[in-house]
N, C-alpha and C positions, 0 to 999 in steps of 0.2 A: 503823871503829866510830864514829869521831868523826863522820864523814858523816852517817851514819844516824840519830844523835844529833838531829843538826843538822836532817837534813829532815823528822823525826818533829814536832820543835821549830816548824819553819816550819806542820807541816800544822796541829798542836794551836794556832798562835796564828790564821791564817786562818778555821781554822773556827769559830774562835770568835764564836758567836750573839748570844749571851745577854746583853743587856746591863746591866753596873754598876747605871747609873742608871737609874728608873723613872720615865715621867712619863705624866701624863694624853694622852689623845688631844688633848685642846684643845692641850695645852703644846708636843709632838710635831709637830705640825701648823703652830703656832708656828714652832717653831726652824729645822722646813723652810723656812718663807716669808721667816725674815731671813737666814737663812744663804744663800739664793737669792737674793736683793733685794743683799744686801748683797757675797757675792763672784761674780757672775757672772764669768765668764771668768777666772775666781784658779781652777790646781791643785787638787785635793784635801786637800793640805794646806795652802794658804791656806782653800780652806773650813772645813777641821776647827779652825783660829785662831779664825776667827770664830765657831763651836759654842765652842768654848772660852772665850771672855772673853763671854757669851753665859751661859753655865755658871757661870762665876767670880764674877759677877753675883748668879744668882740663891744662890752660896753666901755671900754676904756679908753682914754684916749691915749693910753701906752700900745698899743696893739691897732693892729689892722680895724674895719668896721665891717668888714662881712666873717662869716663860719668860715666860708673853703680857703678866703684871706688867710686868715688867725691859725687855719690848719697847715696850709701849707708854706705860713712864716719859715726864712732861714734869717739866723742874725748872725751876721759876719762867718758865712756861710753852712752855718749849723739847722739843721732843723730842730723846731721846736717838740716835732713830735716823733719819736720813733715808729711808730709804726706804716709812718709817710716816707721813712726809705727802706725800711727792711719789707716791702711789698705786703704787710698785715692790710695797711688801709683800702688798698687796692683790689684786694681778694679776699676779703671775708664775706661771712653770710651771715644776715642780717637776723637776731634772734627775734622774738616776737616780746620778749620781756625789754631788747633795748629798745621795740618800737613803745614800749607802753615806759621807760627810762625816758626818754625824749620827748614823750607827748608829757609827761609831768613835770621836766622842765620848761618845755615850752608854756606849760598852764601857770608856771609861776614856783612850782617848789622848788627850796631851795633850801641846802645844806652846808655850803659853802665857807660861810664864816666870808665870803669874801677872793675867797681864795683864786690867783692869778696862774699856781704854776702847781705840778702835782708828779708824782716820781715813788715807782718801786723800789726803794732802797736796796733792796736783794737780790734787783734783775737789772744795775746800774751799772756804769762805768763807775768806779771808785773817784774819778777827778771829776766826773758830772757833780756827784752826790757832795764833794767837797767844794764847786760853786755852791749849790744852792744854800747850804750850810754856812756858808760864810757872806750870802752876799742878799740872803733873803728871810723874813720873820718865818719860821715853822708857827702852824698854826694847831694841827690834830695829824691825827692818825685815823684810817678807817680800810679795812678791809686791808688788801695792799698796798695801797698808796698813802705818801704823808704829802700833806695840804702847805702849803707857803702863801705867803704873799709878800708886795713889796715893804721895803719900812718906811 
């Protein structure tokens, strides 16, 4: 009975469609083109990281309140995200596994730990990586990127 339990369990969370969060088509359209830009060749669930501190963002009241806000932040005239000036965000193609990354963040999953800010250490500016290091909590590691958040 346990079994059946279990696989009822498994088909009721799969199927599940309908997503949590609501967002405009602009904002949707959005999160596809940095969650693409920014985890190409990261799993699924480094993609769904990146929708998530992405999200974590726009739930903050440090950060902007819309997705394409939070994406195309500059603070003191820096962009928050690299692939919003080196034209990645602009011209990628959209995979079918970030469409199914973003529809599981949008349904609620989350791996985040919380996480506000997220950085390739290997594919960084050496003084970038020396902000976040000194000025934010490291939180994990996963795929290629390590997780931060504020203290």
């Amino acid at each position: 009975m346990s079994h059946e339990a279990a696989e009822e369990n498994i088909e009721v969370n799969t199927s599940e469609t309908v997503p949590k969060i609501e967002l405009s088509s602009t904002d949707y359209n959005a999160l596809l083109r940095i969650v693409e830009a920014e985890a190409t060749g990261e799993d699924l669930k480094g993609k769904i990281l990146v929708g998530n501190v992405i999200m974590n963002r726009v739930s903050s009241d440090q950060f902007p309140d819309t997705v394409e806000e939070v994406i195309l932040q500059k603070v003191e005239g820096h962009v928050q995200f690299s692939p919003t000036a080196d034209g990645r965000y602009q011209n990628v193609q959209i995979t079918d596994e970030t469409v199914e990354a973003v529809d599981h963040v949008l349904a609620g999953e989350d791996y985040s730990q919380g996480a506000l800010f997220f950085s390739a250490r290997d594919k960084a500016d050496p003084d970038n990586m020396s902000w976040f290091d000194n000025n934010l909590k490291w939180l994990f590691i996963y795929g290629g990127h390590e997780f931060y958040t504020l203290y």
